[in-house]
Backbone as CSV, one residue per row, in Angstrom:
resi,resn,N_x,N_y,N_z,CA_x,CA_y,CA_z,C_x,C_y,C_z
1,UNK,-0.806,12.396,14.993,-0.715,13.761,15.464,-0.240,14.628,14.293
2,UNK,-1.187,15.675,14.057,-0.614,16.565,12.751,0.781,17.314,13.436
3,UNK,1.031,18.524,12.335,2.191,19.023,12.537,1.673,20.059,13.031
4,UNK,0.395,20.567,12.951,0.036,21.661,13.871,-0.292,21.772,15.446
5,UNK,-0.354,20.288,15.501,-0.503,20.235,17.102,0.871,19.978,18.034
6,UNK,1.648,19.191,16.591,2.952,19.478,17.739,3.351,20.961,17.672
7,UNK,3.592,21.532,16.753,4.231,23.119,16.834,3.227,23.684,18.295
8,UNK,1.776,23.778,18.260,1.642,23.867,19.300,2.064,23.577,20.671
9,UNK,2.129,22.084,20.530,3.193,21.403,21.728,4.831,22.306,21.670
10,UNK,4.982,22.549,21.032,6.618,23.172,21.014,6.380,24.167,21.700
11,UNK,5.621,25.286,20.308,5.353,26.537,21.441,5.226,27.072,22.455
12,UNK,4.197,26.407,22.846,3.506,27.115,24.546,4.733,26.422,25.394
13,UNK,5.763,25.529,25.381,6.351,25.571,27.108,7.412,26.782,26.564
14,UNK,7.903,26.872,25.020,8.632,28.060,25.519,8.123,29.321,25.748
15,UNK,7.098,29.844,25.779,6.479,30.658,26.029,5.927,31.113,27.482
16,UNK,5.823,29.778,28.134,6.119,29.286,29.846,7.080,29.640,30.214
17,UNK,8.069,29.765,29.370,9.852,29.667,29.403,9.921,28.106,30.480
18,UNK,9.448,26.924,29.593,9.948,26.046,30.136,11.129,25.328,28.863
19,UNK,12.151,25.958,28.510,12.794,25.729,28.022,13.557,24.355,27.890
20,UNK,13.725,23.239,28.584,14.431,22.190,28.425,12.990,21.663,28.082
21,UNK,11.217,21.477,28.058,10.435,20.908,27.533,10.624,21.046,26.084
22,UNK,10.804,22.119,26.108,10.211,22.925,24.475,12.000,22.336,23.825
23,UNK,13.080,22.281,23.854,14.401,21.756,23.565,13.976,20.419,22.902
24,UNK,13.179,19.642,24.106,13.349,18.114,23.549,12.366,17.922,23.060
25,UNK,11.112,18.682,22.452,9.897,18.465,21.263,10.623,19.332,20.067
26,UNK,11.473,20.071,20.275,12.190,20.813,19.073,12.821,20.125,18.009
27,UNK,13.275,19.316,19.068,14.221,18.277,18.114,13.755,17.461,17.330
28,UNK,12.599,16.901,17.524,11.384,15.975,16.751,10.790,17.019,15.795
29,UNK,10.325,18.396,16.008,9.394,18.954,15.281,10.218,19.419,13.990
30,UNK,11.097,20.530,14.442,11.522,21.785,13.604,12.033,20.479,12.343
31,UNK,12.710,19.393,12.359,12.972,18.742,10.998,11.568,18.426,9.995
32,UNK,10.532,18.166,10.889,9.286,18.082,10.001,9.354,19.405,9.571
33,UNK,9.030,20.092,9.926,8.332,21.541,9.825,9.190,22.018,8.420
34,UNK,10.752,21.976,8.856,11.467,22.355,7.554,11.154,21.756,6.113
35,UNK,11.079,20.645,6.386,10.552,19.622,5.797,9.395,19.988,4.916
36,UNK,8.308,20.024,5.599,7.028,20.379,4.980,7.374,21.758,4.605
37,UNK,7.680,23.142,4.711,7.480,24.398,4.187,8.536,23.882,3.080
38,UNK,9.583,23.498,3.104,10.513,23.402,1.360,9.554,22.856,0.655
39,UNK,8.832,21.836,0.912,8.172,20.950,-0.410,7.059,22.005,-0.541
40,UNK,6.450,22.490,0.334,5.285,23.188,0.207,6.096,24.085,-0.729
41,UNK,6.794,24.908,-0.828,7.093,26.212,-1.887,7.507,25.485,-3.272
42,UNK,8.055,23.955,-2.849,8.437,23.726,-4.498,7.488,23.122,-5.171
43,UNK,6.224,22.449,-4.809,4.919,22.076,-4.874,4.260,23.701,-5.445
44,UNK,4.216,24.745,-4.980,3.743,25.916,-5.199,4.569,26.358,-6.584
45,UNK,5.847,26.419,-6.414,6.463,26.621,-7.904,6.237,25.943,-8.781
46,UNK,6.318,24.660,-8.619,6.046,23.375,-9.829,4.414,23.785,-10.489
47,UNK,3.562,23.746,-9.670,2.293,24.150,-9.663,1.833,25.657,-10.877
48,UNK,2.248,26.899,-10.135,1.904,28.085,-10.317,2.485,28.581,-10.908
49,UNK,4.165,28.329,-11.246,5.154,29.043,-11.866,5.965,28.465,-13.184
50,UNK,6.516,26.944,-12.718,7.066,26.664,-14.004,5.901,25.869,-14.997
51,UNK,4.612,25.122,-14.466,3.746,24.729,-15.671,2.590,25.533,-15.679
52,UNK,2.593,26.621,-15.203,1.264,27.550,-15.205,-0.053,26.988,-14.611
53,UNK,-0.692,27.843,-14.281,-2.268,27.366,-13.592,-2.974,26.554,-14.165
54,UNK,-3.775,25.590,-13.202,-4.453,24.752,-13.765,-5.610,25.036,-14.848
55,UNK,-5.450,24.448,-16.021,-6.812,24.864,-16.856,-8.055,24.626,-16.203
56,UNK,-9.222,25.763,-16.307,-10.338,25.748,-15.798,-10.868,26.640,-15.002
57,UNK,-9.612,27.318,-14.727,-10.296,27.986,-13.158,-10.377,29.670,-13.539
């Protein structure tokens, strides 16, 4: 299961306002999620900022 289908799964019950669903997929998701957006920006810095763009493009 990607991480976009659980955020989906998270989303929509609170949006139901079924709040104790959306609580106990929170707890599983939001650590991925944090997870993936830090590496994603330092992957993007490492990348774009401190060794400059890839030659070629």
């Amino acid at each position: 299961m990607t991480l976009f289908s659980r955020t989906g799964l998270t989303v929509i019950p609170a949006l139901r306002q079924r709040f104790d669903k959306h609580r106990k997929l929170a707890k599983f998701t939001a650590p991925i999620w944090l997870y993936v957006s830090i590496t994603g920006v330092i992957v993007y810095l490492m990348c774009y900022r401190w060794y400059g763009p890839p030659l070629g493009l």
